[in-house]
C-alpha positions in Angstrom: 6.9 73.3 1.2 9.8 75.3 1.9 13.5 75.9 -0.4 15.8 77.5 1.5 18.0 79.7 -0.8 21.2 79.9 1.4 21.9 80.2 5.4 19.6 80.0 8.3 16.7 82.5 8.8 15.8 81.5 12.4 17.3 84.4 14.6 14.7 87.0 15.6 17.0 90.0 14.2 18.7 88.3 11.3 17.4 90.4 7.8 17.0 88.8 5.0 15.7 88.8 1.7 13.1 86.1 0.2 11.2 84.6 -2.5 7.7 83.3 -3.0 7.3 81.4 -6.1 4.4 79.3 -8.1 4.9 75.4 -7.7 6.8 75.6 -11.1 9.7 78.1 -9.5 9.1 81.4 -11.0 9.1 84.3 -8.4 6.3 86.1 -7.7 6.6 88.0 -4.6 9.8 89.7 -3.4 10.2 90.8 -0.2 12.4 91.3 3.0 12.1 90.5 6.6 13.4 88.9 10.1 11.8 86.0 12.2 9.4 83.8 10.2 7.9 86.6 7.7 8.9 84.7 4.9 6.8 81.5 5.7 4.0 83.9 6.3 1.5 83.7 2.9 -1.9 85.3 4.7 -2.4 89.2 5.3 -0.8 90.0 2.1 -2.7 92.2 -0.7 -5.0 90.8 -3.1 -3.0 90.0 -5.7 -0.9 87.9 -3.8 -3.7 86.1 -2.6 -5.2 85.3 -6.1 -1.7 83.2 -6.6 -2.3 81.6 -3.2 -5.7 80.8 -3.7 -5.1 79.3 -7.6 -1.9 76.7 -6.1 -2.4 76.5 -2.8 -0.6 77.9 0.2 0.8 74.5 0.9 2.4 74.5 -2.7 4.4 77.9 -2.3 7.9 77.3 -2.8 9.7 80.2 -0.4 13.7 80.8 -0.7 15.1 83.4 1.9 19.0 84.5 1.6 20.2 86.0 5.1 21.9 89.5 4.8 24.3 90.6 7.6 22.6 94.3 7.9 18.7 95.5 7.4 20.1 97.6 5.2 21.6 95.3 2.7 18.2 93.3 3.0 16.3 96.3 1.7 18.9 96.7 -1.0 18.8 92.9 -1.8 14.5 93.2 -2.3 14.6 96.0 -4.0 17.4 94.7 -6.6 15.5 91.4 -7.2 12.0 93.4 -8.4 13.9 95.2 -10.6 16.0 92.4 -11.7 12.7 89.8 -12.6 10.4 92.9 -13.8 12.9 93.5 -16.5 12.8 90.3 -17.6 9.4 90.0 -17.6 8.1 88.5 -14.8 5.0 89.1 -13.2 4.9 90.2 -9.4 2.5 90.9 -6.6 5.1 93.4 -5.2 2.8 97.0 -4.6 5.7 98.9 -4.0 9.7 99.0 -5.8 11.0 97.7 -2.4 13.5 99.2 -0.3 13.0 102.9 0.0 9.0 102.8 -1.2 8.8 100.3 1.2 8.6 100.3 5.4 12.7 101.1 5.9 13.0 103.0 9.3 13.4 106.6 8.9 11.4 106.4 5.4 8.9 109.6 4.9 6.0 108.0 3.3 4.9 109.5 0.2 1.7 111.1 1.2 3.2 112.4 4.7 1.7 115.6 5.4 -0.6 115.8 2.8 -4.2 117.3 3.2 -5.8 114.0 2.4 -8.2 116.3 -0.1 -8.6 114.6 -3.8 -8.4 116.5 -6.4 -11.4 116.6 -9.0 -9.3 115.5 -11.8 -8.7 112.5 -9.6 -12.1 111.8 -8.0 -13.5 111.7 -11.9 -10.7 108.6 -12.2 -11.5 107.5 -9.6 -15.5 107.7 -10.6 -15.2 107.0 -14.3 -13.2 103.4 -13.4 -16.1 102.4 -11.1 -18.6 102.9 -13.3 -20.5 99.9 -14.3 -18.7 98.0 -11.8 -21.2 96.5 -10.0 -21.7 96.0 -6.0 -19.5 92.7 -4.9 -22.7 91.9 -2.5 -25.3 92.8 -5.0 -28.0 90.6 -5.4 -26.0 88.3 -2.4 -28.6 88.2 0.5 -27.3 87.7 3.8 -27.5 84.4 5.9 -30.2 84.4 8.9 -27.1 84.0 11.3 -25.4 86.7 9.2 -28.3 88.7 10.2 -28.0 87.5 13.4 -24.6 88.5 14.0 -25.4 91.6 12.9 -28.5 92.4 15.5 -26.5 91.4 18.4 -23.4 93.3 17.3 -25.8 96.6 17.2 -28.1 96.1 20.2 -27.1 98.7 23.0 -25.5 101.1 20.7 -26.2 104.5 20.2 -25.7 105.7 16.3 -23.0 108.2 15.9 -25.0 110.7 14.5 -27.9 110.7 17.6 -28.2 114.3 19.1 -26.3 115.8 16.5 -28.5 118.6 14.5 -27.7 119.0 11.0 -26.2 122.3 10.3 -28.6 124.6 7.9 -26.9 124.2 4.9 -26.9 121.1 5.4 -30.4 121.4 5.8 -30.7 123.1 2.7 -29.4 120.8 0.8 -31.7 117.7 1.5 -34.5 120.4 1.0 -33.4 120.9 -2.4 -32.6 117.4 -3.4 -36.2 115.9 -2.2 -37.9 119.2 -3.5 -40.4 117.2 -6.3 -39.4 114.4 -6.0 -41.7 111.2 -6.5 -40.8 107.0 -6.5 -41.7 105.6 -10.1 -45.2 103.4 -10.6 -43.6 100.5 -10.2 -41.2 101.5 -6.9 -44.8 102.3 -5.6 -45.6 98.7 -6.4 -42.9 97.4 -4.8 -43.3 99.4 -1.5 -46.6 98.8 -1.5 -45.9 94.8 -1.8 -43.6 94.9 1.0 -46.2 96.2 3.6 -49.0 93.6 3.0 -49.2 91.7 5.6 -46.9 93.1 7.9 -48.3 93.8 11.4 -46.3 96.1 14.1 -46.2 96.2 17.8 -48.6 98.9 18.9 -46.5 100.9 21.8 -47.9 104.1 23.7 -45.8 107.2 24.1 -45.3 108.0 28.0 -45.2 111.6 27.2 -48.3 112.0 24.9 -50.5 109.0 25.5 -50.7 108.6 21.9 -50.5 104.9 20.8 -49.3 103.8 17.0 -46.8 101.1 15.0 -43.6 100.7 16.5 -42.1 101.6 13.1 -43.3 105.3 13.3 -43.7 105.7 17.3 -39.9 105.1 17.6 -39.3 107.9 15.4 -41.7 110.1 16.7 -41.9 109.7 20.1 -40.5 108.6 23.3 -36.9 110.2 23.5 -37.9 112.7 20.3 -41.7 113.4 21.4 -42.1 117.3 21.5 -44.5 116.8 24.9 -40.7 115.8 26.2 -39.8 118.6 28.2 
């Protein structure tokens, strides 16, 4: 369902301003944009998408109003998120529009910054995570999931293969395994796991010596010190 505020949006480099609102008219995404943007309701951010996802993308009423620059456009989004935040009403909108948004020749905020957190904000950042739980924990994947998965990694070397861990780094697995030891009941559970389970007994080329898959592959072959 579409409401078309005013004018016609259907020339590729005509700007405009627009509206997405609930079924019952009130606004709650603001933005601007040329083409067909404003019938566009995927690839937005989340919170968008929980208002999509509670009505229905079908049942988003969208209103557009044609500007006759970009310019203008910008202005016109970033008037009407000021305009309906101070009188309350809730929007999706990330940024103030306008200038914090995409406007050619806009230097984005974090432009030339190291990238480095700082540890006031990596303890935020840590302290609002905690007791959050894992959105995929306890969610066990599909067998074509798994499937997928296989396929998609078959051939492919891991990024880290042939790359030595520098000595401190060394040092500081040392240190963090140094008297260590799993609980009773991880033991247990480990333990569990390996009943039954039979693996393919492989030879090494380079040693003649002959074990579990599970171990040779590590071991041997490629990392086998009789490879010289």
């Amino acid at each position: 369902m579409a409401i078309t505020i005013s004018g016609s949006v259907s020339e590729d480099k005509v700007s405009y301003a627009y509206l997405h609102c609930r079924p019952n008219g009130t606004p709650f995404y603001v933005g601007k944009g040329t083409a067909n943007r404003v019938t566009r309701t995927h690839a937005r951010n989340k919170h968008y998408g929980h208002i999509t996802d509670k009505y229905g993308r079908d049942n988003i009423l969208i209103g557009s109003l044609p500007c006759s620059s970009e310019k203008i456009a910008f202005d016109l989004e970033e008037g009407m998120i000021k305009y309906f935040k101070r009188m309350g009403v809730k929007l999706t909108n990330m940024t103030e529009g306008g200038d914090g948004g995409f406007r050619k020749g806009h230097i984005a905020w974090n432009k030339g910054k190291s990238g480095e957190l700082s540890a006031e904000t990596l303890k935020k950042m840590s302290d609002a995570r905690k007791g959050t739980p894992s959105p995929n924990k306890g969610v066990a994947c599909s067998e074509e999931v798994k499937d997928k998965i296989s396929k998609a990694n078959k051939g492919m070397t891991a990024w880290n293969k042939g790359r030595p861990h520098p000595e401190e780094v060394k040092n500081k697995l040392r240190i963090a395994v140094t008297g260590f030891k799993h609980t009773t009941e991880a033991r247990a559970r480990i333990s569990a796991a390996q009943i039954g389970r039979i693996y393919e007994q492989v030879e090494c080329p380079h040693c003649d010596k002959t074990g579990g898959s599970n171990v040779m592959s590590r071991w041997h072959f490629d990392n086998c010190k009789e490879n010289t």
